[in-house]
N, C-alpha and C positions, 0 to 999 in steps of 0.2 A: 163380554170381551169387545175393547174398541180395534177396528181394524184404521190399521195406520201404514201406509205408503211409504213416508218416508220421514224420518227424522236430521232435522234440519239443526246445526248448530253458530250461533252467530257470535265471532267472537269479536266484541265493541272493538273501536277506535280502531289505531294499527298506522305502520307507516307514519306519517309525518302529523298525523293526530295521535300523540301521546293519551289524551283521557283526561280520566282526572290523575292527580298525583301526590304522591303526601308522607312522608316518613319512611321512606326507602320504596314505596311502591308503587310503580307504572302502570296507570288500566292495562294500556293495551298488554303488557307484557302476559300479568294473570290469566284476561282474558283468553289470550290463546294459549297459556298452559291447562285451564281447566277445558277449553271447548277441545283440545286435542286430544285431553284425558277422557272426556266423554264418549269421543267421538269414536277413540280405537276398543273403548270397554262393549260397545254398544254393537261395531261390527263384529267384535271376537265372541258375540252373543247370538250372531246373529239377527241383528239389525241393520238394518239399511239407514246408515247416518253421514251426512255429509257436511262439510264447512263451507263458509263466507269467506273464511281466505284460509290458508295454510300456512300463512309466512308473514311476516313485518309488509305487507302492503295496506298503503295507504287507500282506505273505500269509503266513498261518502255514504251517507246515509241513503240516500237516493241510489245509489249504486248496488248496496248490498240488498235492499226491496226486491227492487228491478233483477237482479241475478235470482233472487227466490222465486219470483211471477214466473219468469223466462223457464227456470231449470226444472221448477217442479209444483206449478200452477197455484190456483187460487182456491183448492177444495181441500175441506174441511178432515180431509186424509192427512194432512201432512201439518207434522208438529213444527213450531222453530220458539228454539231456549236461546234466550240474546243474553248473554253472560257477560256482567259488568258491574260495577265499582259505582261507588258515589260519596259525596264528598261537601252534605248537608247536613244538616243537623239530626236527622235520621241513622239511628245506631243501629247495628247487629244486619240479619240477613232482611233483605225484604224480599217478597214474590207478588209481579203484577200481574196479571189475566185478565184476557179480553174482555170489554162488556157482550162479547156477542158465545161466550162460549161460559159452562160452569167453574165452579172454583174446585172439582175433584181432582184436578192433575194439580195446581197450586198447594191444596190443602195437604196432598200426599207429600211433596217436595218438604213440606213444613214439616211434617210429622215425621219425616226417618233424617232429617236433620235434626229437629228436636230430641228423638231419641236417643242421638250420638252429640246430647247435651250442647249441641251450638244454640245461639243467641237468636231466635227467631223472631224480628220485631213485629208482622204482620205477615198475611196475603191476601188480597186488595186488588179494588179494579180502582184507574184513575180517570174520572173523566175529564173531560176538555173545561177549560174556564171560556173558551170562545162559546160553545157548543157543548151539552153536556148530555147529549145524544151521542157524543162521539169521546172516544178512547185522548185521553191526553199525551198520549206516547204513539210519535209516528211509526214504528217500527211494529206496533199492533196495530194501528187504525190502516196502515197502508199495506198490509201482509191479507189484507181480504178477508178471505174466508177461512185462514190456517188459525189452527191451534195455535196463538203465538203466548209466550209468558216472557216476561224480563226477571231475570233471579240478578240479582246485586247484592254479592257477597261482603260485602261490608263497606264502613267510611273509613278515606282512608287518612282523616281528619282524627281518628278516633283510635289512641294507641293501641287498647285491648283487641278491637277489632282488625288490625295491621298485625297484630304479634297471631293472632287466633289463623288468618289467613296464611303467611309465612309458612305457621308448624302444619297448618291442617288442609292446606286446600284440595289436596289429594281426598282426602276423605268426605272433605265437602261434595267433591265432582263427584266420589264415587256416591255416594247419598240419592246425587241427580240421578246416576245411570238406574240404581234400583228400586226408583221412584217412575221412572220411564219404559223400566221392562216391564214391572208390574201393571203399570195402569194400562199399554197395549196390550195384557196379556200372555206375554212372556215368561219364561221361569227363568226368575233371578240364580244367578249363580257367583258365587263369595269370588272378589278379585282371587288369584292364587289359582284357580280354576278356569279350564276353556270345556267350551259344550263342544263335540265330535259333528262338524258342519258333515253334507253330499257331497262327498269329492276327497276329503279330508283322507290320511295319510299319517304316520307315523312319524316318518321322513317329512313329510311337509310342514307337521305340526312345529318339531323339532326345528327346523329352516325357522320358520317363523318367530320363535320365540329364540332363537340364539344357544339352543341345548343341544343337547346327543342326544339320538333314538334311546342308546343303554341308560342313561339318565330317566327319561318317561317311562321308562319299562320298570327302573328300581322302583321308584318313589311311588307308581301307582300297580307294582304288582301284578303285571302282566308277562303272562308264558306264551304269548305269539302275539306276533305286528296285530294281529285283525284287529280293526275297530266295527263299531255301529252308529247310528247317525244317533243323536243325540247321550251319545257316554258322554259322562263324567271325568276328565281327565284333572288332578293336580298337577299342576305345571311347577316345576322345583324354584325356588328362588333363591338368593345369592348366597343366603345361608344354608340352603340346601344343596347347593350345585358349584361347588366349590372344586371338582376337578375335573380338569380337560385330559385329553389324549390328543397326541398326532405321531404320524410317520415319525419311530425312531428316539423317542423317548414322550413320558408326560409332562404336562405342564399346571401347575395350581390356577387357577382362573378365580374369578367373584365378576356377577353381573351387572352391571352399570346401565341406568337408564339415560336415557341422552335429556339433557333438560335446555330450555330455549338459552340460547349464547351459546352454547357448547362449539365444540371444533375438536374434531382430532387433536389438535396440538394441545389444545389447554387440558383436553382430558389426559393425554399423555405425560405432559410438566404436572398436572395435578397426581398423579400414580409412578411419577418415577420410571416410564418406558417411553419406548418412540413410537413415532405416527409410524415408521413401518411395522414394527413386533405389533402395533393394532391390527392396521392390515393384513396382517398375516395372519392372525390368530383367529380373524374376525369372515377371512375372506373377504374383502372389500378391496371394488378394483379401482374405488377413487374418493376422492375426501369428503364427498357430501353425507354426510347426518341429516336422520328427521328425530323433530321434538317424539319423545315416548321409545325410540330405535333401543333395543337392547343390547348394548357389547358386553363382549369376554373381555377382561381387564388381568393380564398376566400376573401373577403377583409375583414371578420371578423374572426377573430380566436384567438387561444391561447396567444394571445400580448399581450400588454397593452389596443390596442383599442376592447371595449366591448359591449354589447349593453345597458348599461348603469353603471353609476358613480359603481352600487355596484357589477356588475354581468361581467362574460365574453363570449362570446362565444364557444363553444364548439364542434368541428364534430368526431361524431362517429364512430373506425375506428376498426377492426377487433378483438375480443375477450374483446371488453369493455364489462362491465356492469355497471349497477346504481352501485353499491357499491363497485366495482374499481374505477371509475370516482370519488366518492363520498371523498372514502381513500386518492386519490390522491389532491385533491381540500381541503381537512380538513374539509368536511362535512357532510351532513347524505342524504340518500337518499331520506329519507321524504325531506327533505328541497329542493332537485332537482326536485322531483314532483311537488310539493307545485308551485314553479317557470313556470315548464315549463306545468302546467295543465294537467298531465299524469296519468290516473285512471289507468296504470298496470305497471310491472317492463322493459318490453318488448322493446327490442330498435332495431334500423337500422340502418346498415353500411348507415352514410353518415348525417345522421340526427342531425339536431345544437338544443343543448341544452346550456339553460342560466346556468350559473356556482356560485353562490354565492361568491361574496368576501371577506364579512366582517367575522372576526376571532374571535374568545371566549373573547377577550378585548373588542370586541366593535370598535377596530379600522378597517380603511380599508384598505387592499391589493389588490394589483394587481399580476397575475402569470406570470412567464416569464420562459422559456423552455432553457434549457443550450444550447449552439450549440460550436461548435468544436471552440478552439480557446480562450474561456470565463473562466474568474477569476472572483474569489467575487471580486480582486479589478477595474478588467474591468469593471464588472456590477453595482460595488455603483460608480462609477465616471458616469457612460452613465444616472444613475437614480437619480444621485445627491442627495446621501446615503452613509452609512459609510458599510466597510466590518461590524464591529462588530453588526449595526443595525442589518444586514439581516442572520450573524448567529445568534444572539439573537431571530427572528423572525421563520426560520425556525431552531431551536435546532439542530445547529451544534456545531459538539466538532472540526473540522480541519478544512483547507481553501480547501481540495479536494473537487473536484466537478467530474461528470459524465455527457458525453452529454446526451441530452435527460432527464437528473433530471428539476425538477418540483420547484421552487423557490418562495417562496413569498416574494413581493417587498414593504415596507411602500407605502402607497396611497399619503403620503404627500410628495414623490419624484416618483409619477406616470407617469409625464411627463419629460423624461430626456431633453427636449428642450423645443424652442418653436415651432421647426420644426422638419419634418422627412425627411429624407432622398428616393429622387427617382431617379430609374437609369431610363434614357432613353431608349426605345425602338422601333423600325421599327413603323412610322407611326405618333408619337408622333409630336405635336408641341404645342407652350406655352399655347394657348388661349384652345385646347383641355387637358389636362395638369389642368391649372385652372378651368377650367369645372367639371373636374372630382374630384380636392377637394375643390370645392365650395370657389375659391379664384380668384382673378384678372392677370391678366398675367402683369401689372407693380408693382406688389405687389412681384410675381415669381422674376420679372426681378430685383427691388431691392436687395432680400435678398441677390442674388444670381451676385449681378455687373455684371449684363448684359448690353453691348451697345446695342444689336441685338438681333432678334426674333428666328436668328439658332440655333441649336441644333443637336447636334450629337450622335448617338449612344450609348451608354453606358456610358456616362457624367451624372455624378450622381449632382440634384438639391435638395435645400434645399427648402422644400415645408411646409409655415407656418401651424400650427399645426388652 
């Protein structure tokens, strides 16, 4: 067993050094999605792993050295994986290593990548053409006396290897992590999984991962809170953990990991809900996101889909009441009681109330929430409606709108398709995919002229309604 201090992850470029760049893909961007991936597998293990930066800042090479001397010295205890791209004639992954340290933790790297069939072109030490005593990569030669390696997960010059990164780099990074618990001597544990840290908690685990206690207790089978330090726990994922509760009725959820660009907003215009029903559902007292962050993602809310033909859903989110909500909906508070079986006025951040649809005609509506970017004539072509229907309906005298204004839409162009729109995300594949909207995956693959069952990242699919 090698005993290791501290593991160090460096993720290239950053800030105002892009990298190299090539066929839709940014060093610096990967970089810090694989070193952020590594980084939280490694502490959820029980490793002590730390970054070169956290965020789009810009660190010279000399910068991010001098941060690794200063924060965690120059002995032969502490590992650093500089995780980065290239853009030479050299195809598939490469792995460099120090001349001053052996090729076991390289060769590993190689080997449970290779065995999860990626392209491994070498692992190699490079030396200097000045000096060939000395390491030809400053980032090993000036790291001293650490375990340093440079993994560069592909050219990004090189299609197959841009398409390979895209769909897989999740699985690459995790490759790293099981190549690095091993060789310290740690016992690896399958993503899906957390090891039961000293201090650890049922409650806290739950906090952490964005679940309910009752959730950890189904999925792994436990008749009382107590833990012990190193259990086993399956931690539920999106497919597995698909329903919430709060004060006053339930709500369907799915987990979303937050990926680098994200924001509340777009994650909310990407799912058809607001940054507040996030907030709310998620408990978060302000907009900031971290890369790998797990949200609850409502699958009912304020959209078109309701919990039924007359009513919507609703999550209650900071200075509502029955009769704000009431004003805002065009109806009476009695009538939200009535609905949702509530003997007082009394509500909770977070709690789904049914919404009444139907309007003083007798006809039905559906509510739709402005979001940045939207015109009455955006909105009557997406709902297959006229502008003039929907001022007529909500008693508009102009075509201005406001985001965040509150719209009611004719029920008889309820559905602007006969599909919604989903964007793909880490993990996804078809047959899960139609699982989750109770559809077939040659049914996916028609709408959508699919040859093939691949899927890539943020490739938006038309999922029949």
């Amino acid at each position: 067993m090698i005993y290791i201090k501290y593991i160090v992850l460096d993720a290239w470029a950053g800030g105002d050094d892009y990298g190299v760049s090539g066929n839709g893909i940014i060093e610096k961007e990967y970089s810090l999605l694989i070193s952020n991936y590594i980084y939280n597998r490694l502490n959820e293990s029980g490793i002590k792993a730390f970054l070169t930066r956290e965020d789009d800042t810009t660190l010279s090479l000399e910068e991010r050295i001098a941060y690794i001397e200063k924060e965690f010295g120059s002995s032969n205890d502490v590992i650093v994986v500089s995780n980065q791209l290239n853009n030479d004639n050299t195809n598939g992954i490469n792995i460099i290593y120090a001349l001053r340290n052996t090729s076991s933790l390289a060769e590993k790297i190689a080997n449970f990548l290779s065995d999860d069939d990626f392209y491994v072109n070498d692992f190699y030490q490079l030396r200097s053409s000045v000096d060939s005593s000395k390491d030809f990569d400053q980032i090993i030669r000036d790291t001293n006396n650490n375990e340093t390696i440079i993994v560069r997960y592909g050219n990004v010059n090189n299609a197959a290897d841009v398409e390979n990164l895209k769909n897989n780099w999740q699985q690459m990074a995790e490759d790293i992590v099981k190549a690095l618990i091993i060789y310290t001597g740690g016992q690896y544990v399958d993503e899906g999984y957390y090891t039961v840290q000293k201090g650890d908690t049922l409650y806290s685990i739950a906090r952490k991962f964005n679940i309910s206690v009752d959730s950890l207790k189904t999925i792994n089978n436990l008749t009382s809170n107590t833990l012990t330090v190193g259990q086993l726990l399956k931690i539920p994922s999106s497919g597995e953990s698909e329903e919430g509760s709060s004060s006053g009725g339930g709500v369907n959820y799915f987990l979303y990991t937050v990926q680098l660009g994200d924001s509340l907003y777009s994650i909310a215009s990407k799912y058809e809900t607001t940054v507040d029903a996030l907030k709310a559902i998620n408990n978060l007292t302000s907009n900031l996101l971290n890369i790998g962050q797990v949200l609850k993602i409502p699958t009912n809310n304020m959209s078109d889909s309701g919990s039924s033909n007359n009513s919507v859903n609703y999550i209650v989110v900071s200075g509502d009441s029955l009769y704000s909500i009431a004003r805002r909906y065009n109806t009476t508070v009695d009538e939200i009681k009535r609905l949702n079986n509530l003997a007082s006025n009394n509500l909770s951040i977070g709690q789904i109330l049914k919404i009444p649809t139907t309007n003083e005609s007798g006809s039905s509506s559906i509510t739709y929430v402005v979001v940045s970017g939207d015109s009455l004539y955006s909105i009557a072509r997406k709902y297959n409606t006229t502008v003039d229907e929907i001022k007529s309906l909500n008693n508009l005298t102009s075509n201005s709108l406001s985001i965040g204004q509150i719209l009611k839409i004719p029920s008889s162009s309820s559905s602007p398709s006969s599909y919604i729109n989903y964007v793909v995300i880490s993990g996804d594949s078809l047959y899960s995919i139609a699982r989750k909207y109770n559809t077939t995956v040659d049914e996916i693959k028609r709408l959508n002229n699919l040859t093939s069952n691949t899927l890539s990242i943020g490739q938006t699919l038309k999922i029949p309604r």
